[in-house]
C-alpha positions as CSV (number, residue, x, y, z in Angstrom):
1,X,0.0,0.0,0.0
2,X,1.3,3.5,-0.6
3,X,1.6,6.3,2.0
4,X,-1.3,7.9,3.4
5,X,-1.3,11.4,1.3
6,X,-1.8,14.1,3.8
7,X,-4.6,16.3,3.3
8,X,-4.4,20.5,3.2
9,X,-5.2,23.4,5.6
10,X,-7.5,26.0,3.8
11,X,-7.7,28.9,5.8
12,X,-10.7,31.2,4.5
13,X,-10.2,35.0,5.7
14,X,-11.5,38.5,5.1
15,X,-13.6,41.8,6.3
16,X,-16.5,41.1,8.1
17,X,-19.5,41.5,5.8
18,X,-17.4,39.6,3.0
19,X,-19.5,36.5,3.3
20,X,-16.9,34.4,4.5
21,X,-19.2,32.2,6.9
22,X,-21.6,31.3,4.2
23,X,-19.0,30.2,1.8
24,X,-17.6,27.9,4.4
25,X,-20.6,26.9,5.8
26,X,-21.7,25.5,1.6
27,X,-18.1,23.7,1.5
28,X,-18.6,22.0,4.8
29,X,-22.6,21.0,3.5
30,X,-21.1,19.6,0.2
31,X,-18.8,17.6,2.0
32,X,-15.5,19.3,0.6
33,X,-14.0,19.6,3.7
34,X,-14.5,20.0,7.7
35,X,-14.4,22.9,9.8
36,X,-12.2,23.4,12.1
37,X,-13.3,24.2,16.0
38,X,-12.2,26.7,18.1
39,X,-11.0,25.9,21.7
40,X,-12.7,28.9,23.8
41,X,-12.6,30.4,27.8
42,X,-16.1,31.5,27.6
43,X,-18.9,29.8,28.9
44,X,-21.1,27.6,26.5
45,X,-24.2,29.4,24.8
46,X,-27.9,27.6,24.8
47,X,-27.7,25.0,22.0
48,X,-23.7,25.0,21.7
49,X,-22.2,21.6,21.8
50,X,-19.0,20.4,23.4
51,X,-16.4,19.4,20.3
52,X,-18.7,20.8,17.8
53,X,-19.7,24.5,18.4
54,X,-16.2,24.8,20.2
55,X,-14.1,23.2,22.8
56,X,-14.5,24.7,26.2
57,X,-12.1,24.7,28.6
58,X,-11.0,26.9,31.1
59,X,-8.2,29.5,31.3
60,X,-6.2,27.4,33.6
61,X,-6.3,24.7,30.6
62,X,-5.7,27.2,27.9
63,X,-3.1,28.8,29.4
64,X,-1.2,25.2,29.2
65,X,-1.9,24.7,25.7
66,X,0.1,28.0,24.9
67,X,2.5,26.8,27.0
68,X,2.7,23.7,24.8
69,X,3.1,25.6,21.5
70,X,-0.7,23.7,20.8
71,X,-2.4,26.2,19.0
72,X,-2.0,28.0,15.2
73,X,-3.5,31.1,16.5
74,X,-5.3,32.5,19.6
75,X,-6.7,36.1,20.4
76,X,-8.3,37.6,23.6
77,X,-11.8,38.7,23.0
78,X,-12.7,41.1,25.4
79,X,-11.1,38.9,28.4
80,X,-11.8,35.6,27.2
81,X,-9.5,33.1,25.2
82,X,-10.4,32.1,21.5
83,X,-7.6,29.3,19.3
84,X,-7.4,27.4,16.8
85,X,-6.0,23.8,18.1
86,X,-3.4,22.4,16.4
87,X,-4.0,18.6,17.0
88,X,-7.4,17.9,16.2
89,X,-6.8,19.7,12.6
90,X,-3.5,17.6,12.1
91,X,-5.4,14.6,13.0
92,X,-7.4,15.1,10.1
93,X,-4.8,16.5,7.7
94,X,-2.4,12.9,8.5
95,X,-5.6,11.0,8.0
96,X,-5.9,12.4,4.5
97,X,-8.7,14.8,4.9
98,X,-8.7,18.2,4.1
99,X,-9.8,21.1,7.0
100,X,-11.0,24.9,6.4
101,X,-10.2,27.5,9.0
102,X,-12.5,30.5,9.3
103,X,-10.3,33.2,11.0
104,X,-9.6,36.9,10.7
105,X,-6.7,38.3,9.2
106,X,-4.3,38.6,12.0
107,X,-5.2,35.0,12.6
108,X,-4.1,33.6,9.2
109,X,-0.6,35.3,9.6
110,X,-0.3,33.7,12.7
111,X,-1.1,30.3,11.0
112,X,1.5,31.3,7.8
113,X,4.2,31.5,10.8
114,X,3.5,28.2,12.1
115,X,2.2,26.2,8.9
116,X,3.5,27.6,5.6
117,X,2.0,25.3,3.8
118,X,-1.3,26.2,4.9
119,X,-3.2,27.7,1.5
120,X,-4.7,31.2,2.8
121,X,-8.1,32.3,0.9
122,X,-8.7,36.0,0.6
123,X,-12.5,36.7,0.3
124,X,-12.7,40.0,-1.3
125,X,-16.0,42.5,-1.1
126,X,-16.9,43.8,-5.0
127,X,-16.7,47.7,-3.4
128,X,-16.9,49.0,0.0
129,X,-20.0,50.6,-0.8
130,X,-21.4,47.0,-0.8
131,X,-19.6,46.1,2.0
132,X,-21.1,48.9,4.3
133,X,-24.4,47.8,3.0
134,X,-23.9,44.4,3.9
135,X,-23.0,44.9,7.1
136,X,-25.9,47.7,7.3
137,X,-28.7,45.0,6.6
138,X,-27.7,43.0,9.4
139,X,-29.3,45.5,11.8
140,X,-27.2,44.6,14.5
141,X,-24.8,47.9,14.4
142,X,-24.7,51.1,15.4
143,X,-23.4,53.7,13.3
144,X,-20.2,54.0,15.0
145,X,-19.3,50.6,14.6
146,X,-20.2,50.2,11.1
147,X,-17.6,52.7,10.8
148,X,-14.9,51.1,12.9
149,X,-15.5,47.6,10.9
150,X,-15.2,50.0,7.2
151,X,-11.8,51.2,8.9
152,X,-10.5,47.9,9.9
153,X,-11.5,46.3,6.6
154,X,-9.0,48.7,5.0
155,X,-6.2,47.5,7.2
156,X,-7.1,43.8,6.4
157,X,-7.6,44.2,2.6
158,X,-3.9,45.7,2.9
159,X,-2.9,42.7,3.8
160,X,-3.9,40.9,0.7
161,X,-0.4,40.6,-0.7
162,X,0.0,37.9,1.8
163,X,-2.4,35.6,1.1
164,X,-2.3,32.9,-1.7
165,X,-5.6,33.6,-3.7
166,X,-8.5,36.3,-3.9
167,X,-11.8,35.6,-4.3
168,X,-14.4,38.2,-5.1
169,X,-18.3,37.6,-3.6
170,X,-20.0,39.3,-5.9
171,X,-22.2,36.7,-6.7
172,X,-22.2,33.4,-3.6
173,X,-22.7,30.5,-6.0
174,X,-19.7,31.7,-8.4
175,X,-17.4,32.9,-5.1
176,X,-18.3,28.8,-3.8
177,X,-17.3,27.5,-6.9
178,X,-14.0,29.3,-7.3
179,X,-12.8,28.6,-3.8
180,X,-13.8,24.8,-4.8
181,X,-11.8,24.9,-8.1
182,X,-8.9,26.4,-5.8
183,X,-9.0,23.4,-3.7
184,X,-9.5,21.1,-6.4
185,X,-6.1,22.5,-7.9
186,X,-4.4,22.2,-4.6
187,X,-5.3,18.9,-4.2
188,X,-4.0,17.9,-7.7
189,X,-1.3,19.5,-8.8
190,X,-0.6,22.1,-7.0
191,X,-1.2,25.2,-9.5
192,X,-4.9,27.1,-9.6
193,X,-7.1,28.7,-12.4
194,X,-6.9,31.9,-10.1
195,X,-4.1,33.9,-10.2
196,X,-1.7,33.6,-7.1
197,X,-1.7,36.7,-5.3
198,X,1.7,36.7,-3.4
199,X,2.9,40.4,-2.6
200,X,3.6,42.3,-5.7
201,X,2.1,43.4,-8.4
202,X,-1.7,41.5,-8.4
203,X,-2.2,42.3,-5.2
204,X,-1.6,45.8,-5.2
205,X,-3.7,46.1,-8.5
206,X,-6.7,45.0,-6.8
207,X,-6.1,46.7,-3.6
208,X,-6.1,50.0,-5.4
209,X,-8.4,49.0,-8.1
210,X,-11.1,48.6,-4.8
211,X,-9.7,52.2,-3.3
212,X,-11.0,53.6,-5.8
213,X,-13.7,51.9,-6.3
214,X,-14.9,53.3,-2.8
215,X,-13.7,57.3,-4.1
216,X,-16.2,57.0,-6.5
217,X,-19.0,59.2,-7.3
218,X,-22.6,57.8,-6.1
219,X,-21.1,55.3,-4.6
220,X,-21.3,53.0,-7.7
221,X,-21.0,49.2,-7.1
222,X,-17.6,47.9,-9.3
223,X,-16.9,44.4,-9.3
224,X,-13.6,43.2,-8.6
225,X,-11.5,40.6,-11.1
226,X,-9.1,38.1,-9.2
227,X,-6.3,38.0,-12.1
């Protein structure tokens, strides 16, 4: 028999408002993939589940899993812990299987440190004036933080140049289906039918392409290409 081939970490990022959750949440239904679960401090929420929703533990327990160099990535969230686990994920990548990470920005370069080989995922708004509206039809914002979320989004899409591919959502079932011919292409051999986005010249094309996008007069909606 030949070696077990080892399966791939796909770490899915962007702004808030991007759409990021839904695309993972259609990978995970169609069976591409599982999700990856958070170890958290906080207490469990009505309907959470143990190993599932997260894994909760307390900060006497996290604080030895740092200690252990066990996570990818962990944050403090207003006084409470939130990681990413490294072995439950590795588990699954020696057994051949292939996991998606949901994570902010700061998250995945904490990941790239640790796991170069994990592929990072940019998901890209088509303008921030649909990004603000996005996160405007939630109705769960006030004004003020809409704001701070527009401001921090510019920060993050800055960061682009870091990541492996960009994704545009303009459109969900075309953004599902190009994150799933990335994967596909990772899993064969290796090179994509979207453009590599590596710091240099992509990157900062679409990064200012979206700038100005935003400058624009009225606000008009421009849709983003990946190559």
């Amino acid at each position: 028999m030949g070696e077990q081939k080892r399966g791939h970490l796909f770490v899915i990022s962007g702004p808030s408002g991007t759409g990021k959750g839904t695309i993972c949440s259609e990978l995970v239904k169609q069976g591409e993939a599982m999700l990856s679960v958070s170890m958290t401090t906080r207490a469990p929420r009505e309907h959470e589940e143990e190993g599932k929703s997260y894994f909760f533990v307390s900060k006497g327990r996290f604080t030895e899993v740092i200690k252990e160099e066990g996570f990818f990535e962990y944050a403090d969230v207003y006084g409470e812990y939130y990681g990413t686990p490294k072995l439950p994920v590795m588990e699954q990548i020696e057994a051949g299987k292939d996991v998606i990470l949901e994570i902010d920005v700061n998250g995945a370069m904490q990941v790239r440190k640790c796991m170069p080989e994990a592929v990072l995922v940019f998901i890209m708004p088509p303008s921030p004036e649909e990004l603000k509206r996005r996160i405007e039809s939630r109705g769960t914002e006030t004004p003020e933080r809409i704001a701070k979320r527009l401001e921090r989004s510019e920060g993050e899409i800055a960061k682009l140049g870091e990541y492996d591919y960009c994704v545009v959502n303009d459109d969900l079932a075309l953004a599902v289906q190009n994150v799933l011919d990335i994967m596909q292409a990772e899993r064969t051999c290796d090179t994509a039918p979207v453009s590599r986005l590596k710091a240099g010249a992509g990157a900062e094309d679409i990064i200012k392409k979206y700038m100005e996008a935003g400058s624009k007069a009225g606000g008009e909606n421009v849709t983003l290409p990946t190559n």
